[in-house]
C-alpha positions in Angstrom: -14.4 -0.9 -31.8 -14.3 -4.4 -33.3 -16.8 -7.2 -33.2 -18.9 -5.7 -30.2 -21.2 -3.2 -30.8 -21.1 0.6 -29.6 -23.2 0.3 -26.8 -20.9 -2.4 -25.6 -18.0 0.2 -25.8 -20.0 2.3 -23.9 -21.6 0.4 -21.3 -17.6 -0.3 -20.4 -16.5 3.6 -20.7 -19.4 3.6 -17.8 -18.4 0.8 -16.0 -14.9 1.7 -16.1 -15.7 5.5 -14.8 -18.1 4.0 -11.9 -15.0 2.2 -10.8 -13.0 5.2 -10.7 -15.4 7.2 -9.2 -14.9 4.9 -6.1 -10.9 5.2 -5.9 -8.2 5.7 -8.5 -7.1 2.8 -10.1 -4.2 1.3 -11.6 -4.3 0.4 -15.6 -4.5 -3.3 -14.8 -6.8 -2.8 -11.9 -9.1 -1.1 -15.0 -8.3 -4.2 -17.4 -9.0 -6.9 -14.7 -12.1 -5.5 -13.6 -13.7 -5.2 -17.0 -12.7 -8.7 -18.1 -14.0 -10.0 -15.4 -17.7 -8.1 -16.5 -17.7 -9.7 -19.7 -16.2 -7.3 -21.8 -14.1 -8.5 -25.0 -10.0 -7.4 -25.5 -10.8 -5.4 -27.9 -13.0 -3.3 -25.8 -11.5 -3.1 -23.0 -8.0 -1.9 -24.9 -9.8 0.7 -26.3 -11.4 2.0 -23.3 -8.1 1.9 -21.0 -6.7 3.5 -23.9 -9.2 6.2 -23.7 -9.3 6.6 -20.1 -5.2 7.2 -20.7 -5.4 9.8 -23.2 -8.0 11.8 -20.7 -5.8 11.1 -17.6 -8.3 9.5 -15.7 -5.9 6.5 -15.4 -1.9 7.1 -14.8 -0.1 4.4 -13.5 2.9 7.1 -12.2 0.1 9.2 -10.4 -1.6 6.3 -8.8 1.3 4.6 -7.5 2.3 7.9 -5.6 -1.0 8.4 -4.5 -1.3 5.1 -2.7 2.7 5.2 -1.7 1.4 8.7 0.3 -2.1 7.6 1.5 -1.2 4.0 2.8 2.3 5.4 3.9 1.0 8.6 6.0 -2.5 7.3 6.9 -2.1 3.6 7.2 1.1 3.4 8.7 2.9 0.8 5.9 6.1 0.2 5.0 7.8 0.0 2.4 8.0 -3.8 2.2 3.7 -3.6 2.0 3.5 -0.7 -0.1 5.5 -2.4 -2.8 3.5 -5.9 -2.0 0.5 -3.7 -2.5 1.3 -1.6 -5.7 2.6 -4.9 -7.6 -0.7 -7.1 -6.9 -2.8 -4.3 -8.8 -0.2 -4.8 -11.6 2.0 -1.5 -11.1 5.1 -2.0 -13.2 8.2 -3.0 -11.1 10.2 0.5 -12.0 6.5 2.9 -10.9 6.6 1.1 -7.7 10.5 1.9 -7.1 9.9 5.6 -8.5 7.3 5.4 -6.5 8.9 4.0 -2.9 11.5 6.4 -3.3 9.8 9.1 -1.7 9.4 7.9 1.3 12.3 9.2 3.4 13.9 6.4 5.3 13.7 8.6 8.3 10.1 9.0 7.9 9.5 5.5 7.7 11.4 5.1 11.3 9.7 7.6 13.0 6.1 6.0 11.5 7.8 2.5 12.8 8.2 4.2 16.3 5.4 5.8 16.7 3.4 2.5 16.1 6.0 0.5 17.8 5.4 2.6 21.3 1.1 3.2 20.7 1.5 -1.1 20.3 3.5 -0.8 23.6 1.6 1.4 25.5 -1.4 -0.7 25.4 -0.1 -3.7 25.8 -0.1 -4.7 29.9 3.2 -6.5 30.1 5.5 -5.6 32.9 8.7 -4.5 31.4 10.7 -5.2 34.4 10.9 -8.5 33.8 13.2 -9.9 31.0 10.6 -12.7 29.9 7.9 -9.6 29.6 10.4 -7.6 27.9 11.3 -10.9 25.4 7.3 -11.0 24.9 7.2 -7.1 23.6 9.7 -7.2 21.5 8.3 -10.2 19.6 4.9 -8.7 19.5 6.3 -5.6 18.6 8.3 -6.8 15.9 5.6 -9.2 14.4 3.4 -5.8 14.1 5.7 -3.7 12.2 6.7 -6.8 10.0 3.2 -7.0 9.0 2.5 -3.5 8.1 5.6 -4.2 5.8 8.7 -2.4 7.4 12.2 -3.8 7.2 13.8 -6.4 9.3 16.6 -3.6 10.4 14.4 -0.8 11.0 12.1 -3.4 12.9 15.2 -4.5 15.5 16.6 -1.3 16.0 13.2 0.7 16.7 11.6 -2.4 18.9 15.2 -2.3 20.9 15.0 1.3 21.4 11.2 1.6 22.4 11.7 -1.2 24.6 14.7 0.7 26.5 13.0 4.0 26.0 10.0 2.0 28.1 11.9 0.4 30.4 14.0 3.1 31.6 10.4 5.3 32.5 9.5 2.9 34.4 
Protein backbone atom coordinates (compact mmCIF):
# COMPACT_ATOMS: atom_id res chain seq x y z
CA UNK A 1 0.00 0.00 0.00
CA UNK A 2 3.01 2.32 0.12
CA UNK A 3 4.04 4.91 2.75
CA UNK A 4 0.54 5.09 4.49
CA UNK A 5 -0.33 2.60 6.79
CA UNK A 6 -3.25 -0.12 6.48
CA UNK A 7 -5.65 1.51 8.39
CA UNK A 8 -5.26 4.42 6.04
CA UNK A 9 -6.05 2.02 3.18
CA UNK A 10 -8.96 1.12 4.95
CA UNK A 11 -10.40 4.05 6.38
CA UNK A 12 -10.47 5.10 2.29
CA UNK A 13 -12.05 1.56 1.17
CA UNK A 14 -14.79 2.95 3.85
CA UNK A 15 -14.97 6.28 2.73
CA UNK A 16 -14.97 5.38 -0.69
CA UNK A 17 -17.98 2.74 -0.17
CA UNK A 18 -20.02 5.42 2.09
CA UNK A 19 -19.83 7.56 -1.07
CA UNK A 20 -21.29 4.95 -3.12
CA UNK A 21 -23.68 4.00 -0.89
CA UNK A 22 -25.26 7.51 -1.59
CA UNK A 23 -25.25 7.24 -5.63
CA UNK A 24 -22.97 5.52 -8.11
CA UNK A 25 -20.19 7.26 -9.00
CA UNK A 26 -17.88 7.77 -11.77
CA UNK A 27 -13.97 6.70 -11.26
CA UNK A 28 -12.84 10.25 -11.07
CA UNK A 29 -15.82 11.22 -9.01
CA UNK A 30 -14.10 8.29 -6.50
CA UNK A 31 -10.49 9.86 -7.03
CA UNK A 32 -11.54 13.45 -6.48
CA UNK A 33 -13.44 12.90 -3.56
CA UNK A 34 -10.80 11.00 -1.62
CA UNK A 35 -8.00 13.48 -2.49
CA UNK A 36 -9.84 15.95 -1.41
CA UNK A 37 -10.13 13.79 2.37
CA UNK A 38 -6.55 13.68 2.66
CA UNK A 39 -5.76 10.49 1.24
CA UNK A 40 -2.28 9.94 -0.53
CA UNK A 41 -1.96 8.69 -4.63
CA UNK A 42 -0.94 5.81 -3.77
CA UNK A 43 -3.93 5.01 -1.78
CA UNK A 44 -6.40 6.22 -3.46
CA UNK A 45 -5.10 4.16 -6.80
CA UNK A 46 -5.29 1.23 -5.05
CA UNK A 47 -8.59 1.57 -3.71
CA UNK A 48 -10.28 2.75 -7.16
CA UNK A 49 -8.41 -0.05 -8.41
CA UNK A 50 -10.16 -2.33 -5.93
CA UNK A 51 -13.49 -0.89 -6.16
CA UNK A 52 -12.96 -1.76 -10.19
CA UNK A 53 -11.97 -5.23 -9.85
CA UNK A 54 -15.36 -5.71 -7.59
CA UNK A 55 -17.58 -3.63 -9.95
CA UNK A 56 -18.57 -1.29 -7.53
CA UNK A 57 -17.26 1.46 -9.93
CA UNK A 58 -17.74 1.18 -13.96
CA UNK A 59 -17.43 4.16 -15.73
CA UNK A 60 -19.63 2.40 -18.91
CA UNK A 61 -22.40 1.37 -16.32
CA UNK A 62 -22.51 4.72 -14.62
CA UNK A 63 -22.59 6.81 -17.62
CA UNK A 64 -25.77 4.84 -18.85
CA UNK A 65 -27.24 5.03 -15.63
CA UNK A 66 -27.18 8.80 -15.37
CA UNK A 67 -27.87 9.11 -19.43
CA UNK A 68 -31.37 7.01 -18.46
CA UNK A 69 -32.13 8.64 -15.03
CA UNK A 70 -31.48 12.43 -15.94
CA UNK A 71 -32.85 11.67 -19.49
CA UNK A 72 -36.30 9.97 -18.49
CA UNK A 73 -36.77 11.52 -15.03
CA UNK A 74 -35.16 14.93 -15.31
CA UNK A 75 -36.09 15.81 -18.59
CA UNK A 76 -32.31 16.64 -20.09
CA UNK A 77 -30.94 16.71 -23.26
CA UNK A 78 -28.46 15.61 -24.72
CA UNK A 79 -26.37 18.81 -24.77
CA UNK A 80 -26.70 18.59 -20.49
CA UNK A 81 -26.29 15.08 -20.18
CA UNK A 82 -22.93 15.17 -22.01
CA UNK A 83 -22.08 18.68 -19.92
CA UNK A 84 -22.98 16.52 -16.95
CA UNK A 85 -21.14 13.12 -17.55
CA UNK A 86 -17.85 15.06 -18.61
CA UNK A 87 -17.64 17.38 -15.32
CA UNK A 88 -17.49 14.07 -13.22
CA UNK A 89 -14.57 13.03 -15.50
CA UNK A 90 -16.42 10.39 -17.85
CA UNK A 91 -14.17 9.78 -20.81
CA UNK A 92 -15.18 11.62 -24.01
CA UNK A 93 -15.99 8.07 -25.99
CA UNK A 94 -18.36 6.59 -22.50
CA UNK A 95 -20.28 9.69 -22.80
CA UNK A 96 -20.89 9.23 -26.73
CA UNK A 97 -21.52 5.31 -26.14
CA UNK A 98 -23.38 6.59 -23.69
CA UNK A 99 -25.65 9.52 -25.49
CA UNK A 100 -26.36 7.18 -28.20
CA UNK A 101 -29.17 5.58 -26.70
CA UNK A 102 -31.22 8.14 -26.40
CA UNK A 103 -33.45 7.98 -29.53
CA UNK A 104 -33.57 11.33 -31.15
CA UNK A 105 -37.29 10.91 -31.27
CA UNK A 106 -37.46 10.44 -27.68
CA UNK A 107 -35.63 13.37 -26.95
CA UNK A 108 -38.44 15.43 -29.12
CA UNK A 109 -41.21 14.05 -27.63
CA UNK A 110 -39.47 14.80 -23.89
CA UNK A 111 -38.71 18.48 -25.55
CA UNK A 112 -42.55 18.66 -26.25
CA UNK A 113 -43.97 17.52 -23.59
CA UNK A 114 -41.92 20.17 -21.43
CA UNK A 115 -42.23 22.65 -24.10
CA UNK A 116 -46.36 22.54 -23.81
CA UNK A 117 -46.43 21.84 -19.48
CA UNK A 118 -44.02 25.40 -19.72
CA UNK A 119 -46.87 26.70 -22.00
CA UNK A 120 -49.71 25.66 -20.33
CA UNK A 121 -48.90 27.54 -17.30
CA UNK A 122 -47.67 30.32 -18.53
CA UNK A 123 -50.70 33.24 -18.76
CA UNK A 124 -49.76 34.79 -22.05
CA UNK A 125 -52.41 35.41 -24.59
CA UNK A 126 -51.37 33.65 -27.72
CA UNK A 127 -53.56 35.74 -29.92
CA UNK A 128 -51.34 38.30 -29.99
CA UNK A 129 -48.11 38.16 -32.04
CA UNK A 130 -46.03 40.05 -29.23
CA UNK A 131 -47.41 37.22 -26.62
CA UNK A 132 -46.73 34.59 -29.03
CA UNK A 133 -42.91 36.25 -29.63
CA UNK A 134 -42.68 36.16 -25.66
CA UNK A 135 -43.46 32.13 -25.57
CA UNK A 136 -41.44 31.15 -27.90
CA UNK A 137 -38.41 32.90 -26.24
CA UNK A 138 -39.37 31.58 -22.89
CA UNK A 139 -39.92 28.37 -24.30
CA UNK A 140 -36.83 28.10 -26.09
CA UNK A 141 -34.54 29.50 -23.22
CA UNK A 142 -36.14 26.44 -21.04
CA UNK A 143 -35.32 23.63 -23.29
CA UNK A 144 -31.84 25.22 -24.05
CA UNK A 145 -31.16 25.01 -20.40
CA UNK A 146 -32.13 21.45 -19.81
CA UNK A 147 -29.54 20.92 -22.68
CA UNK A 148 -31.56 20.16 -25.95
CA UNK A 149 -30.43 21.18 -29.38
CA UNK A 150 -30.90 24.44 -31.02
CA UNK A 151 -32.95 22.49 -33.96
CA UNK A 152 -35.07 20.42 -31.90
CA UNK A 153 -35.61 23.63 -29.66
CA UNK A 154 -37.08 25.85 -32.94
CA UNK A 155 -39.02 23.23 -34.46
CA UNK A 156 -40.82 21.86 -31.20
CA UNK A 157 -41.33 25.71 -29.70
CA UNK A 158 -42.83 26.47 -33.43
CA UNK A 159 -45.03 23.57 -33.37
CA UNK A 160 -46.40 23.93 -29.71
CA UNK A 161 -46.87 27.43 -30.25
CA UNK A 162 -49.21 26.67 -33.44
CA UNK A 163 -50.56 23.53 -31.83
CA UNK A 164 -51.61 26.30 -28.91
CA UNK A 165 -52.70 28.86 -30.96
CA UNK A 166 -54.85 27.01 -33.18
CA UNK A 167 -57.03 25.59 -29.74
CA UNK A 168 -57.59 28.67 -28.91
Amino acid sequence: MGPESASAGGSAWDSALRLLGVRARSRAEIRERLTRRGFGEETVDDVVRRLEESGLVDDDDFAHQWVESRHRHSGRGRLALRRELRAKGVASHTVEAALAEIEPGDERAQAAALAAKKLASSSLDLTDRADRAKAFRRLSGALGRRGFPPEVISSVVSETIADAHSNE
